[in-house]
C-alpha positions in Angstrom: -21.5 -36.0 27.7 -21.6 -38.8 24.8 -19.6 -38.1 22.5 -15.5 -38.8 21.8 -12.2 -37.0 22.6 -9.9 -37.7 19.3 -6.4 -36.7 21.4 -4.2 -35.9 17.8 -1.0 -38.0 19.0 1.9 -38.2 17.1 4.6 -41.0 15.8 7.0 -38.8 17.2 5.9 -40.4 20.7 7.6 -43.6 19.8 10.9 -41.7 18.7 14.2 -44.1 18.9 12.5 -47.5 17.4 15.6 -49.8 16.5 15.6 -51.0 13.4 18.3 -53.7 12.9 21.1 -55.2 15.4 23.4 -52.9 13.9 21.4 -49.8 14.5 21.4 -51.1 18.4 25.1 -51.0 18.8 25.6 -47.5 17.1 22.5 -46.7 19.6 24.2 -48.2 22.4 27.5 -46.7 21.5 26.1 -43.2 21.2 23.8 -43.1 24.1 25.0 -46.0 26.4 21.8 -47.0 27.0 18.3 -47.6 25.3 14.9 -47.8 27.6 12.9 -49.4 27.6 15.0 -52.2 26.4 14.2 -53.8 22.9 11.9 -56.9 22.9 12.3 -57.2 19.8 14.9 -56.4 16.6 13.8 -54.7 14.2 11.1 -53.0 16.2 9.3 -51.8 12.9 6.8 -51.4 11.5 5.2 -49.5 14.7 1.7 -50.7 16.4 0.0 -49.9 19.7 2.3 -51.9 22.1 5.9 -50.2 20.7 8.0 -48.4 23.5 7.0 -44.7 23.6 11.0 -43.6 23.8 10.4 -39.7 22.7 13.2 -37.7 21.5 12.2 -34.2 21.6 10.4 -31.9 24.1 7.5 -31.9 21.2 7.3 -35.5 21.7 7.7 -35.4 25.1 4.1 -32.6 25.4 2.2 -35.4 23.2 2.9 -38.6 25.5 2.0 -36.1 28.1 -1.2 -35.8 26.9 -1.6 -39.2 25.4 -1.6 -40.1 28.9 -3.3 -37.8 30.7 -6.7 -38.2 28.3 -6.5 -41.6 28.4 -6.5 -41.0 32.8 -9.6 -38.8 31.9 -11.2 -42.1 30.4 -10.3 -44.4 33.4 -10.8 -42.1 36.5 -13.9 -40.1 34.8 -15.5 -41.8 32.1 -14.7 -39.1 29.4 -14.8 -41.1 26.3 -11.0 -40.2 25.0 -9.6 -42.2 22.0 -5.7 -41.5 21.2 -4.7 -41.4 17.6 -0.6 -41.8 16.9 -0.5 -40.6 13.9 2.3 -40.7 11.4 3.5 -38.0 9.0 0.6 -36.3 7.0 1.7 -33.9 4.2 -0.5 -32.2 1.6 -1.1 -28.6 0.5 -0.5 -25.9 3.2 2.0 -27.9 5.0 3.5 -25.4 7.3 6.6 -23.8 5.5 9.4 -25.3 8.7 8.5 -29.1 7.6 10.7 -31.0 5.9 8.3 -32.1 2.9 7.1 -28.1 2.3 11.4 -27.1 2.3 11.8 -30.0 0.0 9.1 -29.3 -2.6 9.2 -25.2 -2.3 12.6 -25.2 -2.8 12.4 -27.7 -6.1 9.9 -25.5 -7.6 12.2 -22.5 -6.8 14.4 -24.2 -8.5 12.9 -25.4 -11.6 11.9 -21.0 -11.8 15.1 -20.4 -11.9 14.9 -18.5 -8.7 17.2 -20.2 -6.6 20.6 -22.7 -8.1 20.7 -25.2 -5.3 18.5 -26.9 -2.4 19.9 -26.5 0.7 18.9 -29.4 3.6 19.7 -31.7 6.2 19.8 -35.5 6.7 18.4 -37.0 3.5 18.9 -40.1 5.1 15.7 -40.2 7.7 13.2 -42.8 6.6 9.1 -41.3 7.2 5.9 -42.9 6.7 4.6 -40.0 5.2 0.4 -39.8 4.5 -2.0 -38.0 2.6 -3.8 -36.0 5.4 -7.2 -36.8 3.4 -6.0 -40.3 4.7 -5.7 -39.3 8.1 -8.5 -36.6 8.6 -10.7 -39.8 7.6 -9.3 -41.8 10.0 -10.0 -39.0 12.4 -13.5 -39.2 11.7 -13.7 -43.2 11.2 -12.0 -42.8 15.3 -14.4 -40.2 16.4 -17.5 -42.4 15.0 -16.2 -46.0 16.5 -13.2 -46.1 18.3 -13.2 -47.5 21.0 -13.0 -45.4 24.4 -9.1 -45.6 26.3 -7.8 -47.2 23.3 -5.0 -46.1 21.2 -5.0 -45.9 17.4 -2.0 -45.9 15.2 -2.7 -44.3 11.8 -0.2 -44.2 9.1 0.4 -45.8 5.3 2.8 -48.5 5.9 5.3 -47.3 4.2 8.7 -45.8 4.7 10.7 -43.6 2.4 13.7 -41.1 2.3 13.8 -37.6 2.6 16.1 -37.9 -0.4 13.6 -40.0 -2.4 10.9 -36.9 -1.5 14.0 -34.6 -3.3 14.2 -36.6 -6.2 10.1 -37.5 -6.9 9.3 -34.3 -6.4 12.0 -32.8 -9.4 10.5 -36.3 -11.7 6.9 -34.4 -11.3 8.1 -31.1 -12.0 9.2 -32.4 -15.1 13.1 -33.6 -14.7 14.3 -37.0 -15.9 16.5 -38.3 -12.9 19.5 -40.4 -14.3 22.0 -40.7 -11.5 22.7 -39.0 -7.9 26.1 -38.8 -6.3 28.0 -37.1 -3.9 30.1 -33.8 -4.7 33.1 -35.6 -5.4 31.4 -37.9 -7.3 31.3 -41.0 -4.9 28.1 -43.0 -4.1 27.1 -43.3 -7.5 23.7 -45.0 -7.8 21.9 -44.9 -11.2 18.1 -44.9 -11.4 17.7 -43.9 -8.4 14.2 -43.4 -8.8 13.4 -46.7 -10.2 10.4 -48.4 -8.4 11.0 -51.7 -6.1 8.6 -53.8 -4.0 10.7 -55.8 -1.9 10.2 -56.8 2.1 11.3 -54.6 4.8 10.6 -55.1 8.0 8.5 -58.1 7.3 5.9 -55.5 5.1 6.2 -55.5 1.0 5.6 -51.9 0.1 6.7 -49.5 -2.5 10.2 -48.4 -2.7 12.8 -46.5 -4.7 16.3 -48.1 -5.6 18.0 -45.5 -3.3 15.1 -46.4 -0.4 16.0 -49.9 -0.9 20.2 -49.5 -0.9 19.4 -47.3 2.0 17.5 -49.8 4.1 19.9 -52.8 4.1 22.6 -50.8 5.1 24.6 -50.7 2.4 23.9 -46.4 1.1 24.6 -43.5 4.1 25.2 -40.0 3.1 26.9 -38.2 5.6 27.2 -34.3 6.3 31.5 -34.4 5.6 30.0 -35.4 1.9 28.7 -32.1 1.3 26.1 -32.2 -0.4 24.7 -34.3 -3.6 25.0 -33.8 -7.6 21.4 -34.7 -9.3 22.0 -35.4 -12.7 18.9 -35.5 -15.1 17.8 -34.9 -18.7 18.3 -31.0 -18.0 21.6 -30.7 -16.4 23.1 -31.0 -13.2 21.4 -30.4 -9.7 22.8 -29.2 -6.8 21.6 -30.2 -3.2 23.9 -28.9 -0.2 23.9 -30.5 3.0 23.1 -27.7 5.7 24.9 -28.5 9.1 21.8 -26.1 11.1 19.3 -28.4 9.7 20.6 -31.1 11.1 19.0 -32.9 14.5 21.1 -33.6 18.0 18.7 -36.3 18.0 17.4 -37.7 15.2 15.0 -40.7 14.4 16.4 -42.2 11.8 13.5 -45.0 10.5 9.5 -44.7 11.1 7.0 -47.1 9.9 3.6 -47.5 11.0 1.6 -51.2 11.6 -2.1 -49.9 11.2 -3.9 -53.2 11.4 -6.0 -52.1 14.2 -7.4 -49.2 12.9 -8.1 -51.4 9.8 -10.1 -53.4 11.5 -12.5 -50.2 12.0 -12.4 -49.9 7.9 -9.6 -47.3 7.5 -7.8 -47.3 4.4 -5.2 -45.8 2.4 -6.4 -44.3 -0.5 -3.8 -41.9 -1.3 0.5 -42.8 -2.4 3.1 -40.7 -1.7 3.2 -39.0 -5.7 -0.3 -38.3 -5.0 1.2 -35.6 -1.8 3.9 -34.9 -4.0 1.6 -33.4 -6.9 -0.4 -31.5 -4.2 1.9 -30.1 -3.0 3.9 -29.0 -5.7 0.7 -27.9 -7.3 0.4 -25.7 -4.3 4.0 -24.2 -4.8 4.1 -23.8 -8.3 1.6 -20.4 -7.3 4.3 -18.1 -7.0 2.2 -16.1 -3.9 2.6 -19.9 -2.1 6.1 -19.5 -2.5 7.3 -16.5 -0.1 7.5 -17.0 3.3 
């Protein structure tokens, strides 16, 4: 048969990734021990040769099968390529992930049918894609990659579940001024002001909270409650919902996709364009009821 297996990895394979020596020791101090052992600090952004270190049973079924197709390749000559992909959003996402809670729920809001967003850790960090991005890189795979090789796909990027919260309310039309915690701590203004600085040795787009969040210096923590938006059109609510948080949770992802580049994949697509499509999607009240 000549043709190629795409296996759809995920990012997810890679799970714990440390990303700074003081992100090790909470590590170490939490689960006494990280394997493989770091080679390097930060271990981000994410290529080919990270550690696969998986922290769920779904990441668990995909390095399962990473593996076994790429066995298929070397013991029977079936042509398999593995992507890893990274987060890919867009219209339809699946009501359970994150980015489709975030965005439904802000439209909800801005109908008036719901006061508040309920959600978990605004502090994870995703290199969240356009799937347009990634479905092309699927086909760019399927047309050269080469056979028992392994493909990470992603944007290069890295933002905040809370930075999805607060770009998503700026396209539906709110001015965001400031976000703080319930009892008014954690103040930062302009939160969604635009920054390009390094992290992680990449330069990439950023918000202000992004940025504070990355060095260290920002952490919003479940005894906080929750946050208060404040825009041009009042005060937002979001709550922080103890269920939606993770036993074990990758806090930062970031993709290195200079391989696949190499093949001619780009990124075409930011993260407002995902944001407009899906909130474009949402805003159709049928879209809305799950």
């Amino acid at each position: 048969m000549d043709c190629r297996v795409i296996f759809t990895g995920s990012s997810e394979e890679y799970g714990l990734q440390i990303a700074s020596e003081k992100h090790y020791k909470r590590v170490l101090a939490k689960y006494g021990v990280v394997f493989p052992e770091p080679q390097r600090i930060p271990e981000l952004p994410i290529d080919e040769e990270n550690p696969l270190r998986p922290m769920s049973p779904y990441a668990i079924s995909k390095v399962h099968g990473d593996l076994l197709v790429r066995n298929y390749y070397h013991v029977y000559g079936l042509k398999t390529v593995v992507s890893r992909a990274f987060n890919h959003e867009g219209e339809g996402r699946g009501h359970e992930f994150v980015t489709s809670t975030v965005v439904r729920q802000c439209v909800a809001l801005k109908m008036g049918e719901v006061n508040r967003i309920l959600i978990g850790n605004v502090n994870v960090f995703r290199d969240w894609s356009h799937m347009e991005d990634i479905v092309n890189g699927y086909i760019l795979l399927a047309q050269n990659g080469k056979p028992g090789d392994v493909y990470v796909q992603g944007s290069m990027r890295t933002n905040s579940v809370l930075t999805y919260i607060l770009l998503t309310l700026e396209y539906l039309g709110y001015n965001v001024r400031e976000v703080e915690t319930l009892k008014g701590e954690k103040r930062v203004k302009d939160p969604v002001e635009f920054v390009n600085e390094e992290f992680f040795g990449v330069k990439f787009l950023k918000t202000k909270v992004d940025a504070l969040m990355l060095k260290g210096g920002l952490e919003y923590m479940i005894e906080d409650g929750g946050l208060r938006i404040k825009t041009d059109k009042g005060d937002l609510l979001v709550f922080f919902d103890p269920n939606r948080f993770r036993p074990a949770e990758v806090p930062v992802l970031m993709s290195n996709t200079k391989k696949i580049q190499q093949l001619g994949f780009k990124v075409t697509k930011n993260l407002g364009d995902i944001i407009r499509d899906q909130s474009n999607h949402y805003l159709n009240p049928e879209n809305r009821r799950i």
